[in-house]
N, C-alpha and C positions, 0 to 999 in steps of 0.2 A: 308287554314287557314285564318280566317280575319286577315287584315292587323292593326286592333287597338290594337287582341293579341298579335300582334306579336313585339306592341312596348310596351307593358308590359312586354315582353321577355326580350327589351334592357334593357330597365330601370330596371327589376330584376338585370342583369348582374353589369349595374354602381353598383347597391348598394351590389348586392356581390364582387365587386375589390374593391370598398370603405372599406370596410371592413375586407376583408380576407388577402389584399394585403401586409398589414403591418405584418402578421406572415412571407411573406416568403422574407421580404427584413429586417426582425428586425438586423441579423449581420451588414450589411450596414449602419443602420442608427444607429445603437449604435457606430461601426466604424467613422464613418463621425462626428456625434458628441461627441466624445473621452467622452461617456458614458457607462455604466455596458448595460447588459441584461436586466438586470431585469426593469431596467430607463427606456430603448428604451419600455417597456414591457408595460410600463404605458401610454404609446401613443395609446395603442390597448384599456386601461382599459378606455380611457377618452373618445372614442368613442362613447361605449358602453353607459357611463351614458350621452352622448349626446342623443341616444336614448332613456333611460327612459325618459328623463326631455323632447325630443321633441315630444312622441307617443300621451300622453293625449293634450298636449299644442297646439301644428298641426294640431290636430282631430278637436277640439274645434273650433280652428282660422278659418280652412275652410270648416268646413263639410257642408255650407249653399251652397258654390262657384258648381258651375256647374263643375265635375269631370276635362273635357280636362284642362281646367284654373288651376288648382289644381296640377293636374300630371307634368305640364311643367312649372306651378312655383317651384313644389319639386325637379324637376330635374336641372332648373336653381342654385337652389341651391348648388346641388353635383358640379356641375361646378366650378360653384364661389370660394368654399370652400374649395375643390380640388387643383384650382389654390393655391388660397391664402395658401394650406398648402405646396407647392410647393415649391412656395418663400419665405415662414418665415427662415429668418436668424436664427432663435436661438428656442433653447428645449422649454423657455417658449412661446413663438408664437405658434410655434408647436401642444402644448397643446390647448391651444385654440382654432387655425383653426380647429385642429381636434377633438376639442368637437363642434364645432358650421358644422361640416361635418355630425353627425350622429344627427340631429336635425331634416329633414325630411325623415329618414329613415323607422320608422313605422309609419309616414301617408301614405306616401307612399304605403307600403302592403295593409295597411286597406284600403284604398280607391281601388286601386288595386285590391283587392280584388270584393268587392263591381260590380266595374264598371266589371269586368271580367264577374262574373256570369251574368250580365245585359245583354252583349254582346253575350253571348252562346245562342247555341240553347234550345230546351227546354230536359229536361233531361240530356246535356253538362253540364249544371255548373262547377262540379265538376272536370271536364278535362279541364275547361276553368283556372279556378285559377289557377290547376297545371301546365298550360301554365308559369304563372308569376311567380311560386317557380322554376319554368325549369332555369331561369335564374340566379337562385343560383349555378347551377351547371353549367352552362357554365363558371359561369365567376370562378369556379374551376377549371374546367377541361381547358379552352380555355386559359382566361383573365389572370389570377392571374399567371402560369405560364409565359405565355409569358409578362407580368409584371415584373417578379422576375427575367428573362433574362435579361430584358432591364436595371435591376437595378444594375447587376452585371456587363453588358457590357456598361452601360454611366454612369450611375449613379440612384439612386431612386428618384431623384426628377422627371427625367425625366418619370417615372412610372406613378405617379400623376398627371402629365401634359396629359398624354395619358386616363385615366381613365375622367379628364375633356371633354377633345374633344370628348370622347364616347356620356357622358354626354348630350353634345351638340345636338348630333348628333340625340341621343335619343329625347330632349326638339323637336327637329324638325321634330321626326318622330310623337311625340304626335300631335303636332299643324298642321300638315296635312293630316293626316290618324286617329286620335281617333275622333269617332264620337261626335258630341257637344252635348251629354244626359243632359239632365235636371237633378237638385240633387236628392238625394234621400229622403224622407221624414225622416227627422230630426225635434226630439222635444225639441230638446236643450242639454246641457252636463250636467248641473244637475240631468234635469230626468234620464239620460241613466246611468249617473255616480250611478246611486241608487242600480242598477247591483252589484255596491262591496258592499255592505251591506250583499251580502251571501256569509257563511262561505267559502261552496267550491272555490269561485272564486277565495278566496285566497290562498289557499289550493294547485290548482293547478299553481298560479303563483307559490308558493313555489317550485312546483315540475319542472318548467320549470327555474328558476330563478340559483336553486343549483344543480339540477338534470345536465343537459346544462353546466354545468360548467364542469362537464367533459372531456367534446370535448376539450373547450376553454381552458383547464389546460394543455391538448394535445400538440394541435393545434400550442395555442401562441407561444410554443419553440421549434416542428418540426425541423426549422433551424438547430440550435446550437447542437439538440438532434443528428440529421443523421448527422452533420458534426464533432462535438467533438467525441461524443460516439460511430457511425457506421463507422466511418470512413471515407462517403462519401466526394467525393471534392462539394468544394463552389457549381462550375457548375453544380453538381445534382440537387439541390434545386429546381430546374424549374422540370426536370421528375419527382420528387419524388411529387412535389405537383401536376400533372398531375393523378398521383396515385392514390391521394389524391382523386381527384374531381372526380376520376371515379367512385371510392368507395361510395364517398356523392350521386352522380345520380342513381347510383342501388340499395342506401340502400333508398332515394327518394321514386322509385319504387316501391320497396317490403315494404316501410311503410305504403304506400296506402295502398296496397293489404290486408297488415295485418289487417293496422285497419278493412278495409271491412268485412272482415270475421269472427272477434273475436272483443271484445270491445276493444273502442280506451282507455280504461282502464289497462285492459289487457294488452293491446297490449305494452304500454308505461312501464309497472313495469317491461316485462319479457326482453324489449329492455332496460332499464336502469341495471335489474341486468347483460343480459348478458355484457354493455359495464364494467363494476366493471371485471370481467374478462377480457377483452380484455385490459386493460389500464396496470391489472396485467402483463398479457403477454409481453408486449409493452416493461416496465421495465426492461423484464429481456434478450428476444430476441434482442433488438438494437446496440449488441455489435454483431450480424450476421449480414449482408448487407442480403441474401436472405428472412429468415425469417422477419427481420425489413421492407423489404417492400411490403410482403406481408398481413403483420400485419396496415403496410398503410393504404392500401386497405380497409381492412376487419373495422377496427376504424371506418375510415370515413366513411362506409356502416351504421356500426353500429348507430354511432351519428346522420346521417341526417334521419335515419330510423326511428326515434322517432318525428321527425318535425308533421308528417303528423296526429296521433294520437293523438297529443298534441292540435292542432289545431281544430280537433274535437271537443276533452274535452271539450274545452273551448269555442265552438260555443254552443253546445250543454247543457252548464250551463250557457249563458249568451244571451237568448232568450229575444229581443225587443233591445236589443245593441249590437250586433252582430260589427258594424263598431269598436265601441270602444273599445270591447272585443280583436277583432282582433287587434288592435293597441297596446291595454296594453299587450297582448300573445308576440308580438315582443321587446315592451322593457322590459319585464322580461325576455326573452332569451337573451337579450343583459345585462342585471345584470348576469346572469350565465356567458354571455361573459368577466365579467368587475370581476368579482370572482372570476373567473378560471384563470384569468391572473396574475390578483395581486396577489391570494395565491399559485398558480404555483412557481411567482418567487421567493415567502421566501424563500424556501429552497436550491433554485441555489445561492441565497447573502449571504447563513447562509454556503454555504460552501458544501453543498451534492450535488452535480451532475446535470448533466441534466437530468436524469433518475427521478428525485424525487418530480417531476412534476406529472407523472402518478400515485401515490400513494395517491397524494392530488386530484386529479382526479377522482380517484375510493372510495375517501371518501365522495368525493359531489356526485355521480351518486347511490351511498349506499344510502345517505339522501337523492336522490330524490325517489329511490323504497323505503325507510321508509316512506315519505311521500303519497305514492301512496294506501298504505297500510291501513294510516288514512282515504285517501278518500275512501276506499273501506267500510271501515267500518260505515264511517261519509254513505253513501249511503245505509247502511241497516238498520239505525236506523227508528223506525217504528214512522208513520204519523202520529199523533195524531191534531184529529178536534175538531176543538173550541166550547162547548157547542153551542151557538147558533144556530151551521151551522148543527149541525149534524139531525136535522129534514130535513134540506135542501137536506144532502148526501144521505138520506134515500131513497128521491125520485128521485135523481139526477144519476140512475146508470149509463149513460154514461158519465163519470168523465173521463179527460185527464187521459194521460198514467202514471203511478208512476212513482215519481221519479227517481226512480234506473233506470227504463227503458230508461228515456231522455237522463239519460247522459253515460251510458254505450253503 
């Protein structure tokens, strides 16, 4: 494998402990800071809107910068931020460091991305990116565990200290192994932003934004869910999110696949209704320890099994901005992230359980297959040409592929 994938690997990994880290140490930090669930909860939600507000605003700032310069500024950042949220003494700092943590998060991917396919062979592309989402699930299945240990046995700050020096370590392996490519032709953020002017685009952020909110209504309370409800001890927390991350890599896997074979359409409606069941399930097995972690598993398959079809969608309806696309694809999953948290924890502060999380869960993952629905429809609405053009169509018959076809 070239050595510049494989620091797209690490830096996937920072920004998956950056991010997933705080599900599995939220007892802890609601603990330490003699604060509810639901409060610590909101440290994951401000994340998230770090990443909406940084995906378009990061794109922008440096899409002109030669990619290596870019990768190991964003990753300097996770350091910085990292640290800084380490040491903040108090909830309100907290907040802050960790909104200004998730700020190069989707430029990151989108360029990431970008440089990935650049770097592959020809006809690779597509296994070159999934080099960089690879890092999502390490830092599930590796990181974020062995995170949650360290948080139980020193403390969580000490978590975040460690995810910075990754950090590090990463910015280091950009700057002496990412080849120095030249930018990519960029026309500016105006033009490219012209992109949301069509319906679909929004259509399917909708569907990643609420649809994703299900994992994240999951996800956010794991903890308190296996420890109050299944009975597990504290020190589970670490195997159970090992479970977790195994789950996200194989459901990874088979979301590729899916889309390949079926539309990434498709493929996304019949993975969102089945997670509407599994979240049902969730609810009602987590008072078993065997069943509840098998049902782990199977979730976190489920959820990360949608990524890949999503990403599609949305390449494939947002043709000449592809960089930006990808950019705004991430922080609408980090709205779904930022959704699923906050409305997760109503109903733990209003007094229902931890179980009733998954219920708000399976009602965002409903609204994202209702929305999938519209776009199915929205894509067979029939073409109509504009008087002047249509002498033009007459004689124009090798016409681009219809629409239904690009994006299915």
């Amino acid at each position: 494998m070239k050595p510049g994938l494989l620091t797209l690997t690490l830096g996937g990994m920072v920004v998956g402990m950056t991010e997933f880290m705080m599900m599995g140490v939220l007892p802890d930090v609601a603990t330490s800071l003699d604060i509810s669930i639901p409060s610590a909860g909101h440290l994951i939600s401000i994340y998230a809107l770090g990443v909406v507000i940084g995906a378009p605003l990061m794109t922008a700032l440096t899409a002109k910068y030669r990619p290596r310069t870019v990768l190991l500024s964003l990753m300097g950042m996770f350091a910085l931020f990292n640290t800084l949220f380490a040491l903040a003494p108090g909830y309100e700092l907290l907040l802050v460091t960790r909104l200004f943590a998730g700020l190069p998060h989707g430029a990151f991917f989108g360029m990431g991305a970008v440089v990935a396919s650049r770097l592959a062979d020809p006809g690779r592309e597509a296994r070159s990116v999934s080099m960089m989402f690879a890092g999502l699930t390490i830092a599930n299945i590796a990181g974020v565990p062995l995170g949650t240990w360290m948080a139980h046995a020193i403390g969580w700050r000490y978590a975040f200290l460690a995810i910075a020096l990754i950090a590090l370590v990463a910015a280091l392996s950009i700057k002496k192994w990412m080849p120095n490519l030249t930018p990519s032709p960029y026309e500016g953020f105006s033009k490219s932003a012209k992109v949301f002017k069509q319906r679909d685009i929004w259509i399917i952020i909708g569907i990643s934004s609420i649809g994703t909110g299900g994992l994240f209504a999951w996800i956010s309370y794991i903890a308190p869910l296996m420890t109050e409800v299944g009975g597990f001890s504290s020190s589970s927390i670490s195997s159970i999110m090992i479970i977790a991350g195994l789950g996200m890599a194989a459901g990874n896997f088979i979301g590729g696949r899916l889309a390949d074979r079926f539309s990434p359409l498709k493929t996304t409606a019949s993975l969102l209704l089945t997670m509407i069941g599994s979240l049902l399930i969730v609810s009602v097995v987590s008072y078993y320890k065997v069943p509840a972690i098998g049902m782990t598993f199977i979730t976190g398959a489920i959820a990360f099994a949608v990524i890949a079809p999503m990403q599609m969608l949305m390449i494939r309806a947002a043709k000449g901005a592809e960089m930006l696309a990808s950019s705004a694809l991430q922080a609408s999953a980090n709205m779904g992230n930022a959704l699923g948290a906050w409305l997760g924890g109503m109903p733990i502060a209003a007094g229902y359980g931890y179980t009733s999380p998954e219920y708000v869960g399976a009602g965002l993952a409903l609204t994202g297959f209702v929305l999938c629905m519209v776009l199915a429809k929205q894509k067979k609405r029939p073409v109509v040409v504009p008087q002047p053009e249509i002498q033009q169509a007459i004689h124009s018959p090798l016409k681009e592929k219809s629409y239904e076809n690009s994006i299915s």
